[in-house]
NUVEXLUM-302499 format. One record per residue (C-alpha): x, y, z; residue in three letters; residue number from 1. Coordinates in steps of 0.02 Angstrom, whole numbers, plus 50000, padded with zeros to 5 digits. Layout:
east; north; up; type; seq
X; Y; Z; ALA; NUM
...
END
This chain:
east; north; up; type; seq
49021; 53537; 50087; UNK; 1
48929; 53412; 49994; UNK; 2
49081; 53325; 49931; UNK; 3
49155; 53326; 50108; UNK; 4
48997; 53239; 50183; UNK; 5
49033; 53106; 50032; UNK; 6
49192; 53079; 50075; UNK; 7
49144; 53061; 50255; UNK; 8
49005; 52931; 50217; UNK; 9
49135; 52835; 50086; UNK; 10
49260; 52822; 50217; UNK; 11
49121; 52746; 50366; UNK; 12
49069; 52644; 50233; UNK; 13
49252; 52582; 50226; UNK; 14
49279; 52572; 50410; UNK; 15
49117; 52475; 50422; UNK; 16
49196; 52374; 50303; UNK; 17
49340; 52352; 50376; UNK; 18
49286; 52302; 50559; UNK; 19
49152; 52159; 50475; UNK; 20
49297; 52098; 50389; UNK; 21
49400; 52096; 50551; UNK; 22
49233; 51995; 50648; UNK; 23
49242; 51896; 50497; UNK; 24
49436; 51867; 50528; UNK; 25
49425; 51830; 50719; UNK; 26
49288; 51721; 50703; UNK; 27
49384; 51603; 50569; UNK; 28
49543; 51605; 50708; UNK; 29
49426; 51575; 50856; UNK; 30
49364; 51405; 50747; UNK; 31
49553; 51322; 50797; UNK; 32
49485; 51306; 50979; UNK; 33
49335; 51217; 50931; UNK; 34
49431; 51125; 50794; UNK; 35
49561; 51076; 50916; UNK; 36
49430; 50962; 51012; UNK; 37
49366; 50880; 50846; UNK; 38
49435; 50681; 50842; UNK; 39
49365; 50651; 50659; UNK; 40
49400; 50714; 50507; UNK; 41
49198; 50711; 50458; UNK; 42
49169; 50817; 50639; UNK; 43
49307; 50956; 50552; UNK; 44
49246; 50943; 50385; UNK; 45
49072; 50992; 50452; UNK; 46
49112; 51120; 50581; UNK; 47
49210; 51207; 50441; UNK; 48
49056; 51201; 50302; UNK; 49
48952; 51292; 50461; UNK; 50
49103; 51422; 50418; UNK; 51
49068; 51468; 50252; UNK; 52
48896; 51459; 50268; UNK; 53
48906; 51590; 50403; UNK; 54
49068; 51700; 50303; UNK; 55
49036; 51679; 50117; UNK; 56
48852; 51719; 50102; UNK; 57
48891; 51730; 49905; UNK; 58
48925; 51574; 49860; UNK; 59
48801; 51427; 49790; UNK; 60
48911; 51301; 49794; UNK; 61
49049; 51256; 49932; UNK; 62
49164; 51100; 49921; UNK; 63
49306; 51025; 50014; UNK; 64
49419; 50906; 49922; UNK; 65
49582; 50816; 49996; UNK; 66
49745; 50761; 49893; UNK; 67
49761; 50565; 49885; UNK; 68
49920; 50535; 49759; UNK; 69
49888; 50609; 49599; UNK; 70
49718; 50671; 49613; UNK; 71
49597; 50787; 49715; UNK; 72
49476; 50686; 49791; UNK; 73
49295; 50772; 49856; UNK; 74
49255; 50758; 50033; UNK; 75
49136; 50866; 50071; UNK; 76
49004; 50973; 49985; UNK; 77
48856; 51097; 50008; UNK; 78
48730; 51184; 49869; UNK; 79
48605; 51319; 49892; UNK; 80
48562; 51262; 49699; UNK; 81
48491; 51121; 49648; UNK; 82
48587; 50960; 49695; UNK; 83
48531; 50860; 49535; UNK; 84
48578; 50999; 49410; UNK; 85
48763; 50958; 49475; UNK; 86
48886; 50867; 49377; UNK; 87
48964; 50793; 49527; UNK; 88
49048; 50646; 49435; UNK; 89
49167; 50754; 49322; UNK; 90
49257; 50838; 49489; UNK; 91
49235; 50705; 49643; UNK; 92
49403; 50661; 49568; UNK; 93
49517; 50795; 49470; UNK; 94
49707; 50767; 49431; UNK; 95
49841; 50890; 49505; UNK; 96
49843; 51014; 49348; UNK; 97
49684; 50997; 49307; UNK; 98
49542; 51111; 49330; UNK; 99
49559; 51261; 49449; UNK; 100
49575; 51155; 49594; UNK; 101
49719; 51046; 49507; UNK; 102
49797; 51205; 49454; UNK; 103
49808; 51292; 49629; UNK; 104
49879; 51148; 49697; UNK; 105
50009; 51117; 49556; UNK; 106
50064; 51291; 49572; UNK; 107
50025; 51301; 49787; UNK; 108
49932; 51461; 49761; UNK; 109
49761; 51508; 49789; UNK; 110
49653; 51555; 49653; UNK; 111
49507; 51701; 49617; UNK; 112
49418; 51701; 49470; UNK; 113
49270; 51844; 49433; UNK; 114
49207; 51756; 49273; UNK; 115
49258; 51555; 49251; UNK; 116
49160; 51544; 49090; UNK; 117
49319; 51650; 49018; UNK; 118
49457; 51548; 49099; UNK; 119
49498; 51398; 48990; UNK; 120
49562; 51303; 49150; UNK; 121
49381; 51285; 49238; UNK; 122
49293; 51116; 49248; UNK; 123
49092; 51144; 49234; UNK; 124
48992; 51094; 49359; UNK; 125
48852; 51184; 49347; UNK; 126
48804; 51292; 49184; UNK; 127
48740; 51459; 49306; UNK; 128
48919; 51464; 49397; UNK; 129
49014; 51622; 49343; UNK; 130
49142; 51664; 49491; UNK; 131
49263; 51539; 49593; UNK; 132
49374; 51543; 49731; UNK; 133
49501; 51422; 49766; UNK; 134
49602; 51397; 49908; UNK; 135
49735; 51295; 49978; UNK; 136
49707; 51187; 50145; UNK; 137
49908; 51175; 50208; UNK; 138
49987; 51078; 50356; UNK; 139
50167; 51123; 50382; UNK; 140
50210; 51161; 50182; UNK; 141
50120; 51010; 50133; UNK; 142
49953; 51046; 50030; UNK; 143
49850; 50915; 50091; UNK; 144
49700; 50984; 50012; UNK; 145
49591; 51151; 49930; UNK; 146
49437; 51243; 49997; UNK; 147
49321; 51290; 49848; UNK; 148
49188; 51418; 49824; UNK; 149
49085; 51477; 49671; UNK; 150
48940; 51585; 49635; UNK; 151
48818; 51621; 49519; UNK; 152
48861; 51790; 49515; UNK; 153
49022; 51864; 49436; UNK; 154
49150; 51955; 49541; UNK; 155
49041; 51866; 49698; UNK; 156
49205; 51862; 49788; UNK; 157
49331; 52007; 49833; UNK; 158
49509; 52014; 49893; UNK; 159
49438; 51992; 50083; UNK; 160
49366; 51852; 50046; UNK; 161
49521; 51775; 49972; UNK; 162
49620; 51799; 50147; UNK; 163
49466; 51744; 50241; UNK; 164
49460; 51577; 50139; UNK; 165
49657; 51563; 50166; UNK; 166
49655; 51591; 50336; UNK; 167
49505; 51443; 50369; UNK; 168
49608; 51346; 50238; UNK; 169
49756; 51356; 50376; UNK; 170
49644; 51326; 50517; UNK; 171
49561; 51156; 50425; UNK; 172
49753; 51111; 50373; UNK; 173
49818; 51120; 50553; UNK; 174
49673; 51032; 50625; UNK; 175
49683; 50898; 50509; UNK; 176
49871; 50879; 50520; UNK; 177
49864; 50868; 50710; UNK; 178
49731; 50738; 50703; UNK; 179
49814; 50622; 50572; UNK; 180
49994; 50639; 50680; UNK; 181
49876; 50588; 50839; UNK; 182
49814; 50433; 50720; UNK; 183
49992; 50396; 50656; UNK; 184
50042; 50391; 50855; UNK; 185
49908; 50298; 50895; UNK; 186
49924; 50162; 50785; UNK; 187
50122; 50170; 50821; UNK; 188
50087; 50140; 50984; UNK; 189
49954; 49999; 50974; UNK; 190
50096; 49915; 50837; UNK; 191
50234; 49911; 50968; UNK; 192
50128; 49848; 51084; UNK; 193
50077; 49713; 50961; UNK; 194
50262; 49681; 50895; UNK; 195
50315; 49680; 51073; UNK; 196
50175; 49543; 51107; UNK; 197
50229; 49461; 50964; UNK; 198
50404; 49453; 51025; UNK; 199
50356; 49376; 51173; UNK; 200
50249; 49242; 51122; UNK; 201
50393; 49199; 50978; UNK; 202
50542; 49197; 51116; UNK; 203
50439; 49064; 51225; UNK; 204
50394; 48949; 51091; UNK; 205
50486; 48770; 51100; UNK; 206
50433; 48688; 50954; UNK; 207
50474; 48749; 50797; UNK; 208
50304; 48718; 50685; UNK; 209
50237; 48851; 50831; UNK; 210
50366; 48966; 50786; UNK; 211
50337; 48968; 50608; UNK; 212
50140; 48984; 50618; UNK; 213
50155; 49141; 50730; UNK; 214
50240; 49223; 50630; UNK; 215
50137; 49187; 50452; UNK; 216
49993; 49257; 50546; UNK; 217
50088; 49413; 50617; UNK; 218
50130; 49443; 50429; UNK; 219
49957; 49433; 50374; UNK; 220
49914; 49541; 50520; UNK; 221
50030; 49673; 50452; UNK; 222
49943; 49679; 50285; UNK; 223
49782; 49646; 50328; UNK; 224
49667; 49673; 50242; UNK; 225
49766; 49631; 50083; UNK; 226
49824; 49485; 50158; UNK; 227
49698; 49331; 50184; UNK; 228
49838; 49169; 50179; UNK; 229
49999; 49123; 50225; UNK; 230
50128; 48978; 50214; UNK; 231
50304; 48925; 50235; UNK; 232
50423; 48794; 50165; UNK; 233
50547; 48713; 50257; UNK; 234
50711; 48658; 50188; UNK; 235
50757; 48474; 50192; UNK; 236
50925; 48430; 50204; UNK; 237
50891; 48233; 50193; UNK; 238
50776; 48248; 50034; UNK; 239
50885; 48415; 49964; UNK; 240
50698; 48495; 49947; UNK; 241
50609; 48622; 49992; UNK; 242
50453; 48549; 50075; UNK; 243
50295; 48672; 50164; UNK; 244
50295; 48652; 50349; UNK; 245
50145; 48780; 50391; UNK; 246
50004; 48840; 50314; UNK; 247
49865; 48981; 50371; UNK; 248
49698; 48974; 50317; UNK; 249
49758; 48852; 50162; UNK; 250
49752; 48671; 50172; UNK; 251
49934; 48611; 50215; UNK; 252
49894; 48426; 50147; UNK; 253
49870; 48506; 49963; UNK; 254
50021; 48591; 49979; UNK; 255
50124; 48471; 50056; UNK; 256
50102; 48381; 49861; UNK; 257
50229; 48516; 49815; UNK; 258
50410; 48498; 49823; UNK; 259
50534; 48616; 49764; UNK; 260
50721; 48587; 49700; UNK; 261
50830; 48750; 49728; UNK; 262
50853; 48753; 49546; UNK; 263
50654; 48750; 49518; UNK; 264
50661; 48910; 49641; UNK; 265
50816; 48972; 49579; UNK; 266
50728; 49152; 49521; UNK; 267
50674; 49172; 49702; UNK; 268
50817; 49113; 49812; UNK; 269
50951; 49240; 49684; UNK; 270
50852; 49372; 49757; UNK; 271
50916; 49490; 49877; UNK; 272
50753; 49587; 49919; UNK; 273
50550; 49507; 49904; UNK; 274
50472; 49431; 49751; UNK; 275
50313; 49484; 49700; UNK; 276
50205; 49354; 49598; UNK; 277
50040; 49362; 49553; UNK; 278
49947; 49190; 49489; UNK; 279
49989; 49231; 49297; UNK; 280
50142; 49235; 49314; UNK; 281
50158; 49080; 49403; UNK; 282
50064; 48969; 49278; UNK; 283
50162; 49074; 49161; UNK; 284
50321; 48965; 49228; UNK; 285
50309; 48779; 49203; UNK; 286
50383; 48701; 49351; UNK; 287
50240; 48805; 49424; UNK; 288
50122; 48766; 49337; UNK; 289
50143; 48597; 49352; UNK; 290
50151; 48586; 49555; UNK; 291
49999; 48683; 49543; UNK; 292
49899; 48540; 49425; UNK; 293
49968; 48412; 49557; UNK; 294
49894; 48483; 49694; UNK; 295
49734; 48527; 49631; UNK; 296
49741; 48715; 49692; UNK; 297
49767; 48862; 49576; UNK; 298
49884; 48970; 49648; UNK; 299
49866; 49131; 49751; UNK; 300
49780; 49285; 49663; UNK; 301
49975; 49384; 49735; UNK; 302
50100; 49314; 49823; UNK; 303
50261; 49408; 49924; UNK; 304
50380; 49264; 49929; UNK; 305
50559; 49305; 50050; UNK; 306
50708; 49187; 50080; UNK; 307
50741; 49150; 50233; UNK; 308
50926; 49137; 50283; UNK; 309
51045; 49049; 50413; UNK; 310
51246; 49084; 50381; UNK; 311
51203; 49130; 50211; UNK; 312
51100; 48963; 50163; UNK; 313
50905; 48962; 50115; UNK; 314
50830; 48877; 50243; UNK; 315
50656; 48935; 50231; UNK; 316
50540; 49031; 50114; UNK; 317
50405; 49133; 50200; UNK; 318
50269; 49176; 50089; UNK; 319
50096; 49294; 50135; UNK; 320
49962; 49274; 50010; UNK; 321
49789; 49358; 49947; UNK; 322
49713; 49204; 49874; UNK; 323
49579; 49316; 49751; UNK; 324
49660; 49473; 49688; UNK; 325
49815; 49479; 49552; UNK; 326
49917; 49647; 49590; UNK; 327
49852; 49656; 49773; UNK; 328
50024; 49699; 49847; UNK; 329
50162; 49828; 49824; UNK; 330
50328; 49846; 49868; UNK; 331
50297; 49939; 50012; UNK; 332
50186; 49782; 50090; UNK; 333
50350; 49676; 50038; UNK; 334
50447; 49792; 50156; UNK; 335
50339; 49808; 50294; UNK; 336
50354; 49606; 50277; UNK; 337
50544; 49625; 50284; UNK; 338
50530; 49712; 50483; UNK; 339
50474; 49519; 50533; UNK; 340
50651; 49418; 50424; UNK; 341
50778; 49480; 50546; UNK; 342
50643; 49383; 50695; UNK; 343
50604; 49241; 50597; UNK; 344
50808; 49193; 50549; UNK; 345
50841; 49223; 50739; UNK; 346
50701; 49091; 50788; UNK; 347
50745; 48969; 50651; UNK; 348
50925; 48972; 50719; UNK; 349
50878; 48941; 50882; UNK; 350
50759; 48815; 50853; UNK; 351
50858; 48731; 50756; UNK; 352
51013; 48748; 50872; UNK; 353
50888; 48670; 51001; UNK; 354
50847; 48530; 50903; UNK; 355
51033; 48470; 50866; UNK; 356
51079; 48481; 51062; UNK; 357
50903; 48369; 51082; UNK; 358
50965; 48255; 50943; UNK; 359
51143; 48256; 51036; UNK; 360
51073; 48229; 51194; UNK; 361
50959; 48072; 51117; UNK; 362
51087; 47963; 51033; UNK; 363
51248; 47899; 51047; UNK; 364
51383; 47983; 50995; UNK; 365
51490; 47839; 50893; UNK; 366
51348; 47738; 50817; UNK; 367
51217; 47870; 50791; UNK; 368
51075; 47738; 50891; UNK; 369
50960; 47820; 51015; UNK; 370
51000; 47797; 51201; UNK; 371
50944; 47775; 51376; UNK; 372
50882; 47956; 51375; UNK; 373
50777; 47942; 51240; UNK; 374
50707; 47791; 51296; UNK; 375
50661; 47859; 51461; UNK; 376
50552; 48022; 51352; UNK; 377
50494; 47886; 51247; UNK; 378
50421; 47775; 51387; UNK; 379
50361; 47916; 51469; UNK; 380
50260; 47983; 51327; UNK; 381
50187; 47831; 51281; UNK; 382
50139; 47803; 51464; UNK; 383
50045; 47981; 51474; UNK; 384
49954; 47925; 51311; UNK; 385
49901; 47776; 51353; UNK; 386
49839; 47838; 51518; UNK; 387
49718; 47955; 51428; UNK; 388
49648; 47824; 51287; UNK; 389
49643; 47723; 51439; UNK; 390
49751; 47571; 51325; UNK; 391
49857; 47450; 51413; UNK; 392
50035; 47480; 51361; UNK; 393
50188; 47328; 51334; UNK; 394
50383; 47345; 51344; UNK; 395
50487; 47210; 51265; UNK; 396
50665; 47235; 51292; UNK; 397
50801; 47157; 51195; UNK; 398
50990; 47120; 51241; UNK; 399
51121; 47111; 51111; UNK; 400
51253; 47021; 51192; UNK; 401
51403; 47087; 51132; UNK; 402
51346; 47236; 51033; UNK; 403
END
C-alpha cells in the first residue's frame, strides 16, 4: 500500500511537472505576438531577457550574442552575480569554433553542459559558473545568433529546459528575421525612390559639368559614410589628356594641375572591372607621385577609380574617394559603384551628342568659322549680362569683301 501511495505521489509529482513545463512552453509561443509588434532589435532583445528571467530561475548569468562574419558578437546580457567579477572582455567577441557558443554554432546544435569546468571547450567567465546552456537563435536555416545560460550550480539545467531555450531561440530568430527583411524593404524602397530621383534630375540636365557633379555625389551617397570626396576627369581629345572636369568637396583648381597621358593611366584604363588604390600605393607609383608633389595635395586615404566608356574608348574616369582612411573600401562598395556606369556612359553620350549638333548648328560647315547663329546667342548673352552689371555694351562689325 505504501509503495502504491509512492508511486501515486511520484507520478503527480511528474504530471505537475509536466503541465509547468507546458505553461512554461505556451508562454515562450505566446511571446511571438508581442514580439511581432517590436520595431527594434534592442525592444526584442529586452522583451526576451524578461523571458528567461521569468523561465530559467537557475541561471546567474544570461547572454544574447549575434553572428557578424566570423565571430559571435554580445548583444545583450543580465547577472544575478556580481557584474565586476565578470570577464566580459574575453567573450563580447568569440570566433565560430570557439568556446561553447562558437562550437554550437559551428556544428548548428544546441549545447547542455552539467559541469563546464570538465569540458575543455568552455571560455571562463566567471570562476563560480559550473553548468551552461547554449542555444541556437535560427531564422529560416540561417543561425543568426545563440541564447546562453549558465549557473552556479551543476546540472542547473534539465532536458526541459533545453527545448524551452530552443523554442524562445526560434521565437527571437523569427522576430529578428522579420524585422531585418522589413529594414532591407525599407531601405529598398527609400533607394528606388532615390535612384529614381536621381534619374530624373540626370535626364533633365543640359550642361554637361551638371551631369557629371550629380552623379559624383550620388556615388558618394551610395557609400556614405565611407565616402567623403569625389572627382572626375574628362578626356581631351585636342590636348590627348586626361584633364578633371568636377570635383566634390576637393578643390578642383589643385587638381586641375594634374594631367594624365593614357599611358601614365595605362594600369587603370586595361581594367575591365574597378581599381582600388589606397594613398601608398599611389606614391608607391612615380607618375603619381609626382602629380601629387605638383599639386600640393597628398592623395586620397582610398580611392575606387572606374573607366568610363563611349564605343569602347575611355572617355572619362569617375573616381569616389575617402580622403583619411587607407583600406576604407571593398569590392563590394566598387560594385555598388558599378549600378551608376551604365547611367553615367548614357549621359556622357548624350551630352556629348548634344554638344556636336550645337557645334554643327554654330559654324559653318566648309570653313569651320562660327555663323550668324552663333552670333545671334552671342549678342544675346552679352546683352543679358550687361543688363545686370548695368555696363554699356559695343558691336563693331567687320565686312570682308570677298571672303
Amino acid at each position: 500500500m505504501t509503495a502504491m501511495r509512492v508511486g501515486i505521489a511520484s507520478f503527480a509529482a511528474l504530471a505537475l511537472d509536466r503541465t509547468q513545463h507546458l505553461q512554461r512552453l505556451k508562454s515562450v509561443y505566446a511571446l511571438s505576438e508581442r514580439l511581432a509588434k517590436v520595431d527594434a532589435v534592442d525592444a526584442l532583445l529586452r522583451q526576451s531577457m524578461a523571458v528567461l528571467t521569468e523561465h530559467f530561475p537557475t541561471f546567474d548569468y544570461a547572454g544574447i550574442s549575434f553572428v557578424e562574419g566570423g565571430e559571435l558578437v554580445l548583444q545583450h546580457w543580465q547577472t544575478k552575480l556580481v557584474a565586476a567579477e565578470f570577464t566580459l572582455s574575453d567573450f563580447e567577441r568569440i570566433p565560430v569554433g570557439k568556446g561553447l557558443l562558437g562550437w554550437a554554432v559551428a556544428h548548428r546544435c544546441a549545447v547542455r553542459v552539467d559541469d563546464v569546468q570538465a569540458d575543455p571547450r568552455y571560455i571562463a567567465g566567471h570562476k563560480a559558473i559550473r553548468a551552461e546552456l547554449v542555444t541556437l537563435i535560427e531564422d529560416q536555416d540561417e543561425v543568426i545568433g545563440v541564447l546562453n545560460l549558465e549557473s552556479r550550480h551543476a546540472s542547473a539545467f534539465t532536458q526541459e529546459d533545453l527545448e524551452l531555450s530552443q523554442a524562445l531561440g526560434r521565437q527571437l530568430g523569427t522576430a529578428i528575421g522579420n524585422l531585418r527583411r522589413r529594414g532591407a524593404l525599407r531601405d529598398s524602397l527609400d533607394e528606388q525612390e532615390r535612384f529614381s530621383a536621381f534619374l530624373k534630375r540626370l535626364n533633365q540636365v543640359t550642361e554637361l559639368d551638371e551631369a557629371l557633379r550629380l552623379t559624383i555625389e550620388r556615388g558618394i551617397e551610395l557609400l556614405k559614410p565611407k565616402a567623403d570626396a569625389g572627382c572626375l576627369l574628362l578626356w581631351n581629345e585636342d590636348k590627348h589628356l586626361f584633364e578633371f572636369a568636377v570635383a566634390v568637396t576637393r578643390d578642383l583648381s589643385k587638381l586641375k594641375a594634374k594631367r594624365f597621358s593614357k599611358d601614365q593611366l595605362k594600369s587603370i584604363l586595361d581594367q575591365g572591372r574597378p581599381v582600388i588604390m589606397t594613398r601608398s600605393q599611389q606614391l608607391e607609383d612615380r607618375t603619381l607621385k609626382r602629380l601629387s608633389r605638383l599639386s600640393s595635395e597628398p592623395p586620397p586615404g582610398t580611392t575606387i577609380t572606374i573607366p568610363i566608356r563611349d564605343g569602347g574608348q575611355v572617355v572619362a574616369i569617375f573616381n569616389v574617394n575617402n580622403m583619411l582612411t587607407e583600406g576604407a573600401f571593398s569590392q563590394a562598395d566598387a560594385d555598388t559603384l558599378l549600378t551608376l556606369v551604365p547611367e553615367l556612359e548614357l549621359a556622357l553620350h548624350r551630352l556629348r551628342d548634344r554638344e556636336h549638333l550645337k557645334r554643327q548648328a554654330q559654324r559653318d560647315s566648309l570653313t569651320g568659322v562660327y555663323n550668324r547663329h552663333f552670333l545671334s546667342e552671342m549678342v544675346e548673352a552679352r546683352k543679358r549680362a550687361n543688363q545686370r552689371a548695368t555696363h554699356p555694351v559695343s558691336l563693331i562689325m567687320i565686312d570682308f569683301v570677298g571672303f
